[in-house]
C-alpha positions, -999 to +999 in steps of 0.1 A: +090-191+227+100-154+235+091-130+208+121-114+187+127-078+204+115-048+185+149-036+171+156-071+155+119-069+135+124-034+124+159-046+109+146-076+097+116-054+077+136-027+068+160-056+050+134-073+033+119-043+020+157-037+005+153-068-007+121-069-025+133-034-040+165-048-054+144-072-071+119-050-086+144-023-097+175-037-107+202-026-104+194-012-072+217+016-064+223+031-025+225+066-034+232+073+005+268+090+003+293+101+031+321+124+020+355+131+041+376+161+024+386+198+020+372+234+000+369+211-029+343+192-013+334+215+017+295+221+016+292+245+043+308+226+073+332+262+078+300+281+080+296+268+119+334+272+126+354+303+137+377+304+110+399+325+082+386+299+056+346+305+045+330+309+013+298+324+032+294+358+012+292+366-025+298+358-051+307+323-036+271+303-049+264+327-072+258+298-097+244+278-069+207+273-085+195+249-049+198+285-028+188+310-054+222+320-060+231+325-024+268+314-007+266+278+009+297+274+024+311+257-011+344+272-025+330+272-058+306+299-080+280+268-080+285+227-072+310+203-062+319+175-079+304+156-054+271+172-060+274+167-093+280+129-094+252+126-072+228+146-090+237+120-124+231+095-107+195+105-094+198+121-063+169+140-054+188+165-029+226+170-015+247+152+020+245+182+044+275+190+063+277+175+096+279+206+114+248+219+102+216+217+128+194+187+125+219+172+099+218+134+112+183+127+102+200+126+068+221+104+077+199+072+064+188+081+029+213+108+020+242+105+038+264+137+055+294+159+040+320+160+068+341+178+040+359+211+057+380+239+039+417+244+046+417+208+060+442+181+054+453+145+062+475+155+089+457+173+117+483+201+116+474+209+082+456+244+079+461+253+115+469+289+098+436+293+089+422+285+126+393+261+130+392+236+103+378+196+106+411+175+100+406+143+083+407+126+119+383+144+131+361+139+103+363+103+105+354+109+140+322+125+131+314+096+111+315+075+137+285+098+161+266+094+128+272+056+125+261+052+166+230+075+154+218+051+122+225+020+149+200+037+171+175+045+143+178+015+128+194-019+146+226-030+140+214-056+114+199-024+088+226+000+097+254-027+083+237-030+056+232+001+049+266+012+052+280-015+033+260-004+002+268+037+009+290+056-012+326+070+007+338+098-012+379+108+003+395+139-020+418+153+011+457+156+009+457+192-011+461+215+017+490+193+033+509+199-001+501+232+000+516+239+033+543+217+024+554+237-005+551+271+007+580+292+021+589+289+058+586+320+079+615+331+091+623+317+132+588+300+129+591+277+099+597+240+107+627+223+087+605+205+061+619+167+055+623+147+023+594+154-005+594+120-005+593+114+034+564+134+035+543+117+008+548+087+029+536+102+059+506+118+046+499+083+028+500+062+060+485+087+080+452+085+052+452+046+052+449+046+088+415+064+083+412+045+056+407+013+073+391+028+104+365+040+081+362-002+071+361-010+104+329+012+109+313-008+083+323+013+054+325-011+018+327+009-010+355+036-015+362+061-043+395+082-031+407+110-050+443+119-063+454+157-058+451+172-090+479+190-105+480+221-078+514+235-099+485+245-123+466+268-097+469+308-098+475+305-060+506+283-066+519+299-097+520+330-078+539+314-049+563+302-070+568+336-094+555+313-128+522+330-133+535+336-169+535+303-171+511+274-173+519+255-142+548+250-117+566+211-131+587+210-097+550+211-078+536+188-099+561+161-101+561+161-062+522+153-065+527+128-094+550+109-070+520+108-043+493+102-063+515+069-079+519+056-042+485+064-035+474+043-064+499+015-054+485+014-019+447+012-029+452-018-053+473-036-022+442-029+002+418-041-030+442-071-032+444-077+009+406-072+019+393-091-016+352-088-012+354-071+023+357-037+001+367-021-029+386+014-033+383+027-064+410+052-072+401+082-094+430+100-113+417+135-112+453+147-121+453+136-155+417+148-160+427+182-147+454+183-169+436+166-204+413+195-196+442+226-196+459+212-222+427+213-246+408+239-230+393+255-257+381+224-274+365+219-230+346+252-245+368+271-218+383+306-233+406+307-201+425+280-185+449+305-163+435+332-143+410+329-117+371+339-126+371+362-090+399+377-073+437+382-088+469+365-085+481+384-054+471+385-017+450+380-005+439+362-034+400+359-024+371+364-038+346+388-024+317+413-029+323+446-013+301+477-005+308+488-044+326+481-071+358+497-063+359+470-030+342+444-049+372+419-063+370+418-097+346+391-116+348+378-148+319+386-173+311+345-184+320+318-155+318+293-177+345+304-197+367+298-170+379+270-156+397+284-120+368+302-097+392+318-076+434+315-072+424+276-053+389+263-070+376+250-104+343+267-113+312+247-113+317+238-157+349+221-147+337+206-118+311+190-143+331+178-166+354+161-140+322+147-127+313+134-156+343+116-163+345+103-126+314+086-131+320+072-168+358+070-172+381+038-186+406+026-162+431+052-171+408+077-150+388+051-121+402+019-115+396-010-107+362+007-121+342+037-125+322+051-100+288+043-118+298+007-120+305+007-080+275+022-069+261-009-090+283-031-075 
């Protein structure tokens, strides 16, 4: 009889070492993660792209305790909700974006941040801001990493391992965005039907959706867009910065995030034990948390931490003070970073209740309970 070929007994080994640690350590938990997104997620894929959207100088990271306080390419003073969740559950260190050298030997026990600012679900989406990963081309990424775990691996391991791995989707804010901003004269497009559009982002993501299943992937968590009518950016756009948020933005997002949620329990309900997409309403946590900021421990839930209401609203550390934007004196008091991006103290508390939250905020159940699953 022939012996088995090398690639089938390294499988076989690495799956009954799985195996055997399952047993010792229940519940045995794949902390391996792969995360598809924009700015909110973005850990430093923009650094290696020539593009208008980076968060590669100060202040950006300021918070950021992993680089000593230096930028990492995250749109935030500190981490992502995605860093976050993985840090509660035990992770010893962070996906790197894909883009970064050497990233793919992380691939196995960590997993890789495709995650790219200014992106969108449409490939169109952020073209202003140059080079930017569209959610396409992310997914596309995904799959060089999946051929590179096959080769490390076998085919036997790397199924396995990708059907316990965590896939993280928050993308669709930047194509609202774009959506509702004013056209340029002789340049804009005519814009469709709000609700045309919401359709057409929504297949467009559960066509990656299902190419990401295809590659193997079993266990999804995908994000609603939060309320954006909230941000400084929009209320600026839309001349309400004396108000709280913009309703006619936000009732255009309600309407998408409700078919989003409708199409995720039809793809629950179609695939049965093939997968399960667990839907997180980060619009109603974003807004629990405005509406009761102070009791949050927040002291401001309108203006931005760094920068100003007006263009070109970033956020930026000049020469001196007088080019330095302007930077408020407690970050955690404050729950926007900048006119686009929570600080890093909301970003925890939406973690938190990611991970932990009833089905009026993860459904069909929390993210703990489905990296258990």
């Amino acid at each position: 009889m022939n012996n088995p070929p090398l690639s089938y007994c390294s499988s076989l080994g690495l799956l009954v070492s799985f195996n055997i640690l399952c047993l010792l350590f229940l519940p045995c938990i794949s902390l391996t993660s792969f995360i598809f997104g924009d700015s909110l997620l973005d850990a430093g894929n923009n650094d290696y792209l020539f593009t208008l959207s980076k968060a590669d100088s100060p202040p950006y990271g300021i918070d950021f305790s992993a680089s000593g306080g230096q930028p990492t390419g995250r749109f935030t003073n500190g981490r992502t909700v995605s860093d976050i969740i993985g840090q509660l559950l035990g992770a010893k260190s962070f996906p790197p974006p894909f883009l970064a050298p050497n990233s793919q030997e992380n691939a196995i026990h960590v997993g890789i941040n495709y995650a790219s600012g200014s992106a969108g679900i449409l490939v169109e989406t952020g073209s202003m801001f140059i080079g930017r990963i569209p959610l396409q081309e992310q997914v596309d990424y995904f799959e060089q990493t999946k051929a590179h775990i096959v080769e490390k691996m076998g085919e036997t391991a790397a199924n396995i391992l990708l059907k316990n791995a965590i896939f993280s989707i928050a993308i669709g804010s930047n194509d609202i965005l774009n959506y509702i901003q004013p056209s340029i004269p002789f340049i804009g497009q005519e814009k469709v039907e709000p609700s045309m559009f919401q359709d057409f982002m929504l297949s467009n993501l559960t066509m990656q959706l299902k190419r990401l299943h295809k590659l193997g992937a079993s266990k999804f968590v995908v994000v609603g867009i939060g309320p954006l009518g909230c941000i400084p950016f929009v209320r600026a756009i839309k001349l309400v910065w004396f108000k709280n948020c913009s309703n006619e933005v936000n009732e255009f997002i309600q309407g998408y995030n409700r078919k989003l949620n409708k199409e995720l329990s039809l793809l629950n309900e179609n695939m049965g034990q093939e997968a399960t997409f667990v839907y997180g309403n980060s619009y109603d946590i974003f807004m629990g948390i405005i509406s009761n900021y102070l009791h949050y421990g927040f002291g401001n839930a309108k203006d931005p931490c760094c920068g100003g209401y007006f263009p070109p609203f970033m956020c930026f550390k000049g020469k001196d003070i007088s080019t330095s934007s302007l930077l408020c004196e407690d970050r955690s008091k404050y729950i926007f970073w900048d006119a686009y991006h929570p600080t890093e103290a909301f970003n925890l508390i939406m973690a938190k209740q990611l991970l932990d939250g009833d089905q009026r905020i993860t459904s069909p159940i929390n993210i703990r309970q489905l990296y258990q699953y």
